[in-house]
Every structure is written in structure tokens, then in C-alpha cells.
N, C-alpha and C positions, 0 to 999 in steps of 0.2 A: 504493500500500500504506500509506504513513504519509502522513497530511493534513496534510503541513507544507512550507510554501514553499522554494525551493531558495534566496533568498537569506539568509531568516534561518535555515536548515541550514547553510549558509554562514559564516553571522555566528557559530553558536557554536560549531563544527568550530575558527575563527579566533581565538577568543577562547581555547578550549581549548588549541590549539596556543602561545597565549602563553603561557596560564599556567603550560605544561610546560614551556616553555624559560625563563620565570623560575625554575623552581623548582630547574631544573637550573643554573643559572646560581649559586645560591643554593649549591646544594648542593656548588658546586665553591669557592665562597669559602671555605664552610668548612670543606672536606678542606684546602686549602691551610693556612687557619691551625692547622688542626690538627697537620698537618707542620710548620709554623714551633715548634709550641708543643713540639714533641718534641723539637728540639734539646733545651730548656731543663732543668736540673739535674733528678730529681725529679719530672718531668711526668707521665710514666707512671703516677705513682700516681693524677692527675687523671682525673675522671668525663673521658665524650667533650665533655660538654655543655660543659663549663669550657675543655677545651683548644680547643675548636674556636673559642671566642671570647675565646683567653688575651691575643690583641696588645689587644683593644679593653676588653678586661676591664679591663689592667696601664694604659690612657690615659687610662680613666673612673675608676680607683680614687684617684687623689688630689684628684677635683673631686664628681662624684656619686655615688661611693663612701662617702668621709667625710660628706657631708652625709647621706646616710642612717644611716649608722651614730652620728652625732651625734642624727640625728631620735629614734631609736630604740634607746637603749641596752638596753634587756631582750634585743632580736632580736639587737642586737651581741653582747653576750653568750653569746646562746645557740648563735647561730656561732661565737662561739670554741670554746666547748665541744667542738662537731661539728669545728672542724677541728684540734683536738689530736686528740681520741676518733678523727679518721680516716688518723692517720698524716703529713698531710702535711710535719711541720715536719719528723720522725725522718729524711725522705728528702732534705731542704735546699731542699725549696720553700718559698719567700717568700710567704706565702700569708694573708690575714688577711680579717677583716669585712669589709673597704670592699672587697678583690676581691670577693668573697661576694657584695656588695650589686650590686656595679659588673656581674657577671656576668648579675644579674637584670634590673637595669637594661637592657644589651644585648640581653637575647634577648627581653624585653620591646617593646623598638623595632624592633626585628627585626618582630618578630608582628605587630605593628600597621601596619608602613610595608606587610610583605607586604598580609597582609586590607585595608587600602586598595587597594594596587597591583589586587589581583583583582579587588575590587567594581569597580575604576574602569572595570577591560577588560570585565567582565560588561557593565555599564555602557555604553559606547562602543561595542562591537559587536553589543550584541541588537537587536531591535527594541526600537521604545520602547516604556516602560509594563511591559514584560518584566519591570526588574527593579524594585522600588518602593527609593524615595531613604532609606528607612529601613536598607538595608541598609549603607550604609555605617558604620552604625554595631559593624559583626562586628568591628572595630578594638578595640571596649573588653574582650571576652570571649577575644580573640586574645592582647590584651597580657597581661591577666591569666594567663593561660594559662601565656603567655612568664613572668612574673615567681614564678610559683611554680611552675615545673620544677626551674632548678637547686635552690632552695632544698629541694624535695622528696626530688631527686639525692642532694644534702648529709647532710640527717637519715638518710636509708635509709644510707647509706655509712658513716655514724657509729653507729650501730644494731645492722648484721651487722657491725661489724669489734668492736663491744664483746661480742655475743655470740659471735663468733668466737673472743675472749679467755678469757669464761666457760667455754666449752666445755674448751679444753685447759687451766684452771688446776688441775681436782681431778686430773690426769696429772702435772702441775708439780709441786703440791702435794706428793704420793707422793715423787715423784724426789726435792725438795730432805730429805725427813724423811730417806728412806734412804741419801742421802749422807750426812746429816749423823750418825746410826747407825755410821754406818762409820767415822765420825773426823772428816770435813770440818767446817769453820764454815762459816755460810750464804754468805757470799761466794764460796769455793771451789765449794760446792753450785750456785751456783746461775753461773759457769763453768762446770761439766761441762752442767749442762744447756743452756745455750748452745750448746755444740759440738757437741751432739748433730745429726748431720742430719737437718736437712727443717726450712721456712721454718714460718711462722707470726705470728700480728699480736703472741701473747704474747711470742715470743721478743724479735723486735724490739724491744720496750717491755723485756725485760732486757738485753740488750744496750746500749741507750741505758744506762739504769743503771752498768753495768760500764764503760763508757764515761765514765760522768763521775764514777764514784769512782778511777779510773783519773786523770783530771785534779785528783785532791784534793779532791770530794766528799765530806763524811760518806756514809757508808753507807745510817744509816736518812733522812739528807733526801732523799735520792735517790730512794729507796723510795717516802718521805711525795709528793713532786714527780709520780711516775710514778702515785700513786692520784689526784691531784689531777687528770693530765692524762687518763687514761682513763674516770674515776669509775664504775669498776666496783664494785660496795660489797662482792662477797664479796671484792678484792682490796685496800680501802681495810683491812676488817677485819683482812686479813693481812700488811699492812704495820703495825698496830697493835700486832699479838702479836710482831712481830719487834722491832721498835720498842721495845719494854716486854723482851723481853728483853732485849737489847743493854744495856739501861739497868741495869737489878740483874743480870748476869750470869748467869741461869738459862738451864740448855739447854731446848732449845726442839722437838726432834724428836719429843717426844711431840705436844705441841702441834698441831705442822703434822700429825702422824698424824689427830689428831681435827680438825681444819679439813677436811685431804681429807674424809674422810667423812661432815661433814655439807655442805658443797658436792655432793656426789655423792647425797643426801637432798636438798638444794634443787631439784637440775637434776629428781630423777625428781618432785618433789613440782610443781614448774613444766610437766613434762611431761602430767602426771595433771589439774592445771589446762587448759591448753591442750585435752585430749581432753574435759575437762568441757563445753567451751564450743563443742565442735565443731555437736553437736545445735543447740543456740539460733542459730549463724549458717547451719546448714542450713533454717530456718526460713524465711529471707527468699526463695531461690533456689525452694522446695519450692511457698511459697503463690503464688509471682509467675508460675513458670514451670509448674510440672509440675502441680499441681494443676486451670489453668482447662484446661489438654491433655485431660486424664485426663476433664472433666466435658466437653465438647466429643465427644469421642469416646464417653461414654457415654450420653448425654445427645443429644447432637447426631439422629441418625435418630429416636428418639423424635419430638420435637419435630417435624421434617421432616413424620414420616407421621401425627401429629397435625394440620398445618396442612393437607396435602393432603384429609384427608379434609373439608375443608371446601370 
């Protein structure tokens, strides 16, 4: 039935069977570190990608770690940014660039040692000539692969947890104007909101706040510190207008009343954006996919009983 030799059916039945039990071998490395990595303070807030390679991340971050982050200070930077914007440090994870780097690093070598290992076995048990010697070269698009996952991991993580923030601040917003209506100063205000149940990335980031004015913080550095670490700008903005009050004594509940509401005009005006743009990226899908369908099918028997009649 199939015109093909029983020993080189053989050969890649054999070859197959390695590279599932590599991969399962692989895959059990890194559930274990991933277990190891959960002990650790704070880990849980870690992508999978991180903790599953947090021992050799935390071994490579003070050797090829720092030398990347030295290479590249812009990228260093702009990791830091993604890992305040992602909570890590608020939950007591030790967490910086050089792991950042050192993560990509690993799963970089990872990808590469793998895609060698395969081609080698491809290699070893086909017939020869099967596989052409160019192939070992899937090592370079492997690593690459590897080296900008986490790093991709990281921004998306930094991303939804900033728009996660945006979302409940014109709710925020609201809450702290009509406590502070009621009598409250923003401090108190923004206590009651605190204690309100149910989690959230905003809360978090005030609680840190109350937290270290608690420790003898000014107020509004705390504030300033916490727009710094998120760089959310409609909450940079509203740390400005608290800020400026605090400084000439004017109350400020009007204020936050008219901040809620144009945040809540930003979000629908970004919403209305977004729906603008939906049609121009249906485009791509529309001309690639559904369209040569569409002429095939209508098009297609034409043609056919066109060529027959010849």
C-alpha cells in the first residue's frame, strides 16, 4: 500500500519515538522547576515561562544577565519599566533586567540545544540524503524564537495589567470625589477605597501607597513614585491635580469629579478608535483568505468546462 521500505519506516517510527521522549523529558524539567520556583516569595505572580526557568534564570543573572543589560541599556530600561508596570516588586519578588535578560538567555539555549538534538536524531536514523546538512541550521530561528518569548511574555503582562489599571480608575476616580464630599481628605478616601472588597492591579498600587505613607512617606511622593512606577498618564495626570492641591490647600472633589469624567470620554473615545480600525485589519484576513475561496468557487467550474470543451 505505501512504497516505502520497512527499514527506513523503521528508522523514522525510531527517530520519532526519541524525539517524544526528549521532549517529554524536557517537559518534566521544567514542571519540576516550576515547582521549585513556587516555593519562592511572590512567584505566582510570575508568567509560566519565567518560573519554569527561575533556578537557571537567578544562576545566569549575575554573569549573562548583567552583561546584556550592560550591552543594552534602552532594552534595560524598558524592562524595568514592564517589570514595575507588572507588579512584581509590590508582591516581594527580586526581580530585575539581568533576570529579564538571563530568562531569555535560557530559553534561548534551550531552543537551540533542543532543534540541534532533533536534527541530529533526524539525522542519525533516516536514510541518508533524507535529511540535507542545511538543516541543522533550525538552531538559529529556534533560539531566536526562544529569546523573544519571554521578553514578549513580559510587555503583554505589562500592557493588560496597565490597562487593567485604566479600566477601574474613572470607578476610583468617582469613589475618592464622593468621599471626599462627605468630609474625608484624600488619604482617608482613598482607605475606604482600599477596603472595599474585591482584588484589582489599581488597588494594589494604593495600597502600596498607604503603605509607605504609613512608614512616613509624604503623601503626594508616594503618589508622584506610584505614577512613575505604572506610567499610566491619565493617573500620572491625577497625581498632578492632587499634588497641586495638597500644595495651596484647595479642595479638590470637584476636581476629581471632572477627571472621572473625562477618563470615562477617553476610554469611550479609545473604544470608538479601536472599532475604527477594526474594518482596515479585516482587510488582511478578507483579501488572503476569503476572497481567492469565494473566486475559486465561483470561478473555478467555469474554467473547468471551459478547458474540457477543448
Amino acid at each position: 500500500m505505501f512504497d516505502i521500505p520497512l527499514d527506513e519506516l523503521a528508522a523514522y517510527a525510531f527517530s520519532g519515538a526519541a524525539a517524544a521522549a526528549a521532549v517529554w523529558m524536557c517537559a518534566r524539567l521544567l514542571k519540576s522547576g516550576e515547582s521549585a520556583a513556587a516555593n519562592e516569595r511572590g512567584a505566582r505572580v510570575l508568567p509560566r515561562c519565567f518560573r519554569a526557568v527561575r533556578a537557571l534564570s537567578d544562576l545566569l543573572a549575575d554573569s549573562a544577565g548583567e552583561a546584556c543589560a550592560a550591552a543594552f541599556p534602552g532594552g534595560a530600561r524598558r524592562k524595568e519599566e514592564q517589570i514595575q508596570a507588572s507588579g512584581f516588586r509590590l508582591a516581594g519578588l527580586q526581580f530585575t533586567p539581568a533576570h529579564a535578560y538571563s530568562t531569555q538567555f535560557a530559553w534561548a539555549a534551550g531552543c537551540a540545544v533542543f532543534a540541534l538534538a532533533a536534527t541530529a536524531l533526524c539525522m542519525a536514523f533516516a536514510p541518508e540524503g533524507k535529511v540535507p546538512a542545511w538543516a541543522f541550521l533550525s538552531f538559529l530561528p529556534a533560539a531566536a524564537a526562544g529569546w523573544l518569548w519571554p521578553s514578549g511574555v513580559l510587555a503583554k503582562l505589562a500592557e493588560t495589567r496597565r490597562d487593567s489599571m485604566l479600566k477601574e480608575l474613572p470607578f476610583a476616580v468617582d469613589l475618592l470625589g464622593s468621599a471626599m464630599k462627605a468630609g474625608k481628605d484624600f488619604a482617608a478616601a482613598l482607605r475606604y477605597y482600599v477596603q472595599i472588597p474585591g482584588g484589582g492591579a489599581l488597588k494594589e498600587e494604593f495600597s502600596e501607597v498607604l503603605q509607605n505613607v504609613t512608614l512616613g512617606e509624604p503623601f503626594t511622593e508616594s503618589l508622584k513614585k506610584m505614577a512613575a512606577r505604572i506610567r499610566v498618564p491619565a493617573f500620572t495626570a491625577l497625581a498632578g491635580v492632587v499634588a497641586y492641591g495638597a500644595e495651596i490647600g484647595a479642595p479638590i472633589a470637584g476636581t476629581l469629579k471632572q477627571q472621572g469624567s473625562e477618563l470615562r470620554r477617553e476610554r469611550f473615545a479609545a473604544a470608538e478608535r479601536r472599532a475604527a480600525r477594526a474594518p482596515v485589519i479585516m482587510i488582511v484576513p478578507l483579501a488572503v483568505f476569503i476572497m481567492p475561496a469565494v473566486f475559486i468557487v465561483a470561478i473555478g467550474p467555469v474554467v473547468m468546462r471551459f478547458m474540457q470543451s477543448f
